[in-house]
C-alpha positions in Angstrom: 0.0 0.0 0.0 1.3 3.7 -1.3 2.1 5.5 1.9 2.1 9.2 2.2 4.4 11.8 4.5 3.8 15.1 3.5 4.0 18.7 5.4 1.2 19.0 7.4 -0.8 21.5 10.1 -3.5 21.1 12.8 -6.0 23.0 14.5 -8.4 22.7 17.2 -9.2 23.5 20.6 -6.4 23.8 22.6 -7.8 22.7 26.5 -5.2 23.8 29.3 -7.6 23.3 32.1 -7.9 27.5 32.4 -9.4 28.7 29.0 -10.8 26.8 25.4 -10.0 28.3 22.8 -8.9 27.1 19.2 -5.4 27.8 17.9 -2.6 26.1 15.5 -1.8 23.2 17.3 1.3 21.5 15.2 2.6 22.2 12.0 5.8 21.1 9.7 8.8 23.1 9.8 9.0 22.7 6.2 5.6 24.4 5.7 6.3 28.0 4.0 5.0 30.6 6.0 2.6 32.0 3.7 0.5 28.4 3.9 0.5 28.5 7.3 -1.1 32.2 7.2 -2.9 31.4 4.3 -4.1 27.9 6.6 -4.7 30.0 9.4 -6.6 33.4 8.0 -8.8 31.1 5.1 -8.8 27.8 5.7 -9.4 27.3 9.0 -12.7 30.0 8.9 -14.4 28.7 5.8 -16.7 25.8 7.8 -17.8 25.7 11.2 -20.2 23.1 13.2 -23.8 23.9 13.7 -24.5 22.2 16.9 -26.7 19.4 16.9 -28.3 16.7 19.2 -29.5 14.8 16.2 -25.9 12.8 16.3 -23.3 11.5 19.0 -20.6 12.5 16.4 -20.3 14.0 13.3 -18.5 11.8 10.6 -15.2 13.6 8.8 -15.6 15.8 6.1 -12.7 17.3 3.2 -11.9 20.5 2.3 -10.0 20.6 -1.0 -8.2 24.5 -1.1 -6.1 25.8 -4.3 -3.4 28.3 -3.1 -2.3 31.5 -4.9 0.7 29.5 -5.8 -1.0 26.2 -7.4 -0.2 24.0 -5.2 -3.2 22.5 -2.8 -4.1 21.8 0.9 -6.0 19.3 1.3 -7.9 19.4 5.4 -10.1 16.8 6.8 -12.5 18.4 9.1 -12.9 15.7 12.2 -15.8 16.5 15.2 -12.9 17.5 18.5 -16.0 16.2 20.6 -16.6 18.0 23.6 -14.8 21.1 24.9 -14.2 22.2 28.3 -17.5 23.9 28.6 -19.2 20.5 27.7 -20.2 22.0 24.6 -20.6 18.8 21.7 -19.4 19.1 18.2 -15.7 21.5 18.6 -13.6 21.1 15.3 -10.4 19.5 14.3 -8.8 20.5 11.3 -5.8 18.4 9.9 -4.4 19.6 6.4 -1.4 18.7 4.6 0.5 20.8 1.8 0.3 19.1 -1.7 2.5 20.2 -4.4 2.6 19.9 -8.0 5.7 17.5 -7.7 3.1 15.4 -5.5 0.5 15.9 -8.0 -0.3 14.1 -11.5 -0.3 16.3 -14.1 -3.5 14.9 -16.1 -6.6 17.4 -14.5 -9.1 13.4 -13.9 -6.3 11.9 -12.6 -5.4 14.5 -10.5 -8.9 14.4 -9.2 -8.7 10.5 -8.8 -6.0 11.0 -6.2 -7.7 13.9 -4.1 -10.9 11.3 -4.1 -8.2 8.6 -2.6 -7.4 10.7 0.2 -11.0 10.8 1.5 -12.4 8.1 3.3 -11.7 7.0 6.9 -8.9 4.0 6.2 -6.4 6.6 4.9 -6.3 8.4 8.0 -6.2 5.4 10.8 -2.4 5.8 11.4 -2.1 10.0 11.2 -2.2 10.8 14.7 0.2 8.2 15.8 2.9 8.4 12.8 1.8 11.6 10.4 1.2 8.9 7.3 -1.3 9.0 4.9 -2.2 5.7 3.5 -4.4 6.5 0.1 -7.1 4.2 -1.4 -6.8 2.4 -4.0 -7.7 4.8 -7.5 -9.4 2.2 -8.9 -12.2 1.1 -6.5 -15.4 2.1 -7.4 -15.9 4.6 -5.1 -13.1 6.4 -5.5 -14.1 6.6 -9.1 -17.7 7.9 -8.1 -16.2 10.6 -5.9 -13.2 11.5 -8.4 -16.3 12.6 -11.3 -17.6 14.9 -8.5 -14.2 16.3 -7.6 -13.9 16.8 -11.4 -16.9 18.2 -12.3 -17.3 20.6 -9.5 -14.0 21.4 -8.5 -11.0 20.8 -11.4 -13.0 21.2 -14.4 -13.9 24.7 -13.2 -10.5 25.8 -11.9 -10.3 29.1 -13.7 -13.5 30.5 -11.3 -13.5 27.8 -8.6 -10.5 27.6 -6.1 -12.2 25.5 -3.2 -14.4 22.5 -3.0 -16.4 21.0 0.4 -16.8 17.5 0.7 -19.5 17.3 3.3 -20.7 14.2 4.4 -23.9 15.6 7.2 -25.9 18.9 7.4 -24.7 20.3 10.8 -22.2 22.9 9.1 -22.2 26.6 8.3 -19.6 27.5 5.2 -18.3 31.0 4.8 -16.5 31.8 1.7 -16.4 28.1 0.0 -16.9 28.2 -3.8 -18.2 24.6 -4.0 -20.1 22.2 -1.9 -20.7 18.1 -2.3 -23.4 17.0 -0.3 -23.3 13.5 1.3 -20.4 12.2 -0.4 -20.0 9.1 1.1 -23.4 7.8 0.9 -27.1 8.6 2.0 -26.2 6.9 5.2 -23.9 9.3 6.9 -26.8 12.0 6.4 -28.9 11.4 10.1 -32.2 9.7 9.5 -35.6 11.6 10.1 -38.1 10.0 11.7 -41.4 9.5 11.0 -44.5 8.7 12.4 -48.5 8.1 11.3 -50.2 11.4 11.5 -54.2 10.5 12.1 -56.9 12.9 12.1 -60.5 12.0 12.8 -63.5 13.6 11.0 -67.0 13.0 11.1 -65.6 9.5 13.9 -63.9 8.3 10.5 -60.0 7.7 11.0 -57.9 8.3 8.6 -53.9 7.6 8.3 -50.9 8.7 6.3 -49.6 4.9 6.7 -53.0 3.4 4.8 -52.7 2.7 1.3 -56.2 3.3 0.5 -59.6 4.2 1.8 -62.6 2.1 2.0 -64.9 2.0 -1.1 -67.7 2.9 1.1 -66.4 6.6 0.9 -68.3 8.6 -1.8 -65.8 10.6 -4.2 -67.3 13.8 -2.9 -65.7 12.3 0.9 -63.2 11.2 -0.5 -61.7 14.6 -2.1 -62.7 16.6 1.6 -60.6 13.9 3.5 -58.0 14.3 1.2 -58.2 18.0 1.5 -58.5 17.8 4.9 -55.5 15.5 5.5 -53.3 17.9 3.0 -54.2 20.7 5.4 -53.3 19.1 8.5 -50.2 17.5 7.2 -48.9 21.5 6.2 -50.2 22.9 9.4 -48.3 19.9 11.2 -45.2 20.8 8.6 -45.7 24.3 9.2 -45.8 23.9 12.9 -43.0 21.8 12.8 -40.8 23.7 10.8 -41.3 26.6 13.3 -40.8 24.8 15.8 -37.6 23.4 15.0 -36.8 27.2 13.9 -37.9 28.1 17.1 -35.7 25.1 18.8 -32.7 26.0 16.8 -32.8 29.8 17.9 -33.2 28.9 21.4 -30.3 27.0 21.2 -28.3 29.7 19.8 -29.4 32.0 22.0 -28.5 29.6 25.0 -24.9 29.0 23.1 -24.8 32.8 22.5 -25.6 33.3 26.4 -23.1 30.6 27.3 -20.4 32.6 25.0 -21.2 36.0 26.4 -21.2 34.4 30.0 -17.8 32.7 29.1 -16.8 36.2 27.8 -17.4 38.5 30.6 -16.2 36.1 33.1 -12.6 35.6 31.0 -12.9 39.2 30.8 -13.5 40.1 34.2 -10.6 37.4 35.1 -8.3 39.3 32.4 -8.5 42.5 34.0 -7.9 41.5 37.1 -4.5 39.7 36.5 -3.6 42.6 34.1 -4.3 44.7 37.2 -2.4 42.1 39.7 0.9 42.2 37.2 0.8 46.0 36.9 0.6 46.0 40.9 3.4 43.4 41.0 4.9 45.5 38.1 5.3 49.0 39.8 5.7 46.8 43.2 9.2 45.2 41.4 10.2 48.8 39.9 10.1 50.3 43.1 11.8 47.5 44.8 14.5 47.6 42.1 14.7 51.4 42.5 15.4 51.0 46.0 17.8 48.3 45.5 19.3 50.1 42.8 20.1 53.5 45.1 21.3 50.7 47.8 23.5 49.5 45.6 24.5 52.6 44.4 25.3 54.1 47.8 27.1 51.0 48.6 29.4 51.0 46.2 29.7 54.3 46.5 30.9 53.5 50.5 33.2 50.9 48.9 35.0 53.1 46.3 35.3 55.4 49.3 37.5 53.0 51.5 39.0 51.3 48.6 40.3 55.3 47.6 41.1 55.1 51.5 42.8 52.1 51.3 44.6 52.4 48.4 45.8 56.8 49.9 47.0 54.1 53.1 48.7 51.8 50.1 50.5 54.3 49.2 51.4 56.7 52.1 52.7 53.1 53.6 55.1 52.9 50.5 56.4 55.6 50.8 56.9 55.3 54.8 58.8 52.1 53.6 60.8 54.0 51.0 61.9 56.6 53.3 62.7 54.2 55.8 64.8 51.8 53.4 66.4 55.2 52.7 67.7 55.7 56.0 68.1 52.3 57.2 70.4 52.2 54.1 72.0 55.6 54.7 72.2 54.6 58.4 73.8 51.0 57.7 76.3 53.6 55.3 77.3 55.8 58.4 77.7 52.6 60.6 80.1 50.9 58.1 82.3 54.0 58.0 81.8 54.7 61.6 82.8 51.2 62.6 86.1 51.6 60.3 87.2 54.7 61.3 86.7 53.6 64.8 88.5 50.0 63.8 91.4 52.1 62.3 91.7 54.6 65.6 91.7 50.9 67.7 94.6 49.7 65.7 96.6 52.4 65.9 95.9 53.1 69.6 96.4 48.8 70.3 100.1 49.5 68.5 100.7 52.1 70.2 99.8 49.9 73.3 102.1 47.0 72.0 104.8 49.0 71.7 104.9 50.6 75.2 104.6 47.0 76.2 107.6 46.0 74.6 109.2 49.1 75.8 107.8 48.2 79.8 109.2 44.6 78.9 112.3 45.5 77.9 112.9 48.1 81.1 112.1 44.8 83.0 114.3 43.1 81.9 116.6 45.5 82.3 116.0 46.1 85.6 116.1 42.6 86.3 119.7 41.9 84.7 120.7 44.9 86.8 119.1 43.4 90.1 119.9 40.1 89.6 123.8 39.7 88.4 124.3 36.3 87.1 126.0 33.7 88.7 
């Protein structure tokens, strides 16, 4: 089986427990920017849900789009289910961005491969792997649904640029050029129901459901009970009519209300945080005012001793110079002092030596004069 990977983009409701609201969800970097606005300003506003408690879901639906470039998006339009508000029927909008490289070039078969991309089995594996797994072009209904395609969409491609493939009524479309009712089948389309009307005239019953009246009825009867019945059944249609008109605005006014509810109250909540973060806003400029002049005036106290410090640095330096100096001029007057003073000691210790000789010798004289020898 052909499998598909092609650039893609989503959209839906995105639920964060807070606020609903719908937004771009995912989308491939690949995807030029000018699809995604062109996804997001066109595309993605063309078809909106009616809601509806005729069906539990809505089956998917196809949106074929032709860019300003050529090229194609091709969105299936899936029911999200239920929102946060409980409200049925939100949308989910998957397209992916189809090229002419991805296309064929003949106009029918080119039709035969959009009609291959819409039915459920192509999409089973998108929201786990982002592949598209096309029908086969040659089953019969794709070949049904590729001479719609063609006829109301390709064929006309001068004057037509969009085509919706829409397979129930619950839908409003804004700026679509073409629509394809029911393209599946009948089936998809939800089922009215009806019921015997009876009427009694004159204590003769008569029902929608009978295939014929009595032969007892004289023509003349015959025609005034048919008359009769044709009245009631467009009263009942009439009546009926308005009162699903009158069901149907009632529940747009009570989805209106719900809105406008939902509106004030996100409103209400919005103002208040905007006014909580412009308190908390002026709260942190003052605080970062303060801290700034805090700052500021301690620094200012730091540059203050470190100038101190630094007037200490230096006086101390030049203490310590001048006191090398002298210590060094000192140690100079020391070293000459101590040789002058080693010079005078010499001198004055020869001078000693010799007047001890001299003593000695007087001795000794004296002592050879005293004591003659023997």
């Amino acid at each position: 089986m052909k499998i598909l990977e092609l650039p893609y983009i989503r959209f839906g409701r995105n639920k964060d427990g807070v606020t609903d609201f719908y937004t771009i969800q995912e989308q491939s970097p690949s995807l030029p920017p000018n699809i995604v606005a062109f996804f997001r300003d066109r595309i993605t506003k063309s078809v909106q849900w009616e809601s509806s408690e005729e069906t539990a879901k809505y089956s998917d639906c196809f949106l074929i789009w032709c860019t300003n470039d050529s090229n194609f998006l091709f969105a299936k339009l899936a029911d999200g289910g239920s929102d946060s508000l409980k409200r049925n029927h939100s949308m989910q909008m998957d397209a992916v961005y189809l090229t002419d490289e991805q296309l064929p070039d003949n106009t029918y078969k080119k039709a035969e491969f959009f009609a291959s991309l819409c039915f459920p089995s192509v999409w089973e594996n998108w929201d786990k792997n982002r592949i598209l797994q096309p029908v086969d072009e040659n089953e019969q209904n794709v070949t049904e649904l590729s001479e719609k395609i063609f006829v109301s969409f390709l064929e006309k491609a001068s004057s037509v640029n969009s085509l919706f493939l829409a397979s129930h009524p619950y839908f409003t479309p804004c700026g679509v050029d073409q629509i394809v009712h029911s393209f599946y089948n009948d089936k998809n389309l939800p089922k009215q129901k009806s019921n015997p009307i009876e009427t009694k005239t004159d204590n003769y019953s008569v029902s929608l459901s009978e295939e014929s009246l009595p032969s007892v009825f004289f023509p003349v009867k015959y025609v005034l009970l048919t008359i009769i019945v044709l009245l009631i059944l467009g009263l009942a249609g009439i009546s009926w009519t308005a009162w699903c008109w009158f069901d149907h605005a009632r529940k747009l006014q009570k989805e209106y209300n719900l809105l406008q509810e939902n509106y004030e109250n996100t409103k209400s909540s919005l103002i208040a945080e905007s006014e909580r973060l412009k308190k908390e806003t002026k709260e942190l400029h003052n605080e970062l005012i303060n801290e700034k002049k805090i700052t500021e005036k301690r620094l200012q106290i730091k540059n203050s001793e470190i100038e101190k410090k630094d007037s200490e640095i230096k006086k101390l330096e030049n203490d310590k110079n001048n006191l090398n100096l002298q210590l060094q001029t000192a140690r100079q007057n020391a070293d000459e002092s101590l040789k002058i003073e080693n010079e005078s000691l010499k001198t004055k210790n020869d001078q000693l030596n010799n007047k001890i000789n001299l003593i000695r010798e007087h001795i000794e004289t004296i002592h050879g004069e005293l004591l003659p020898e023997k």
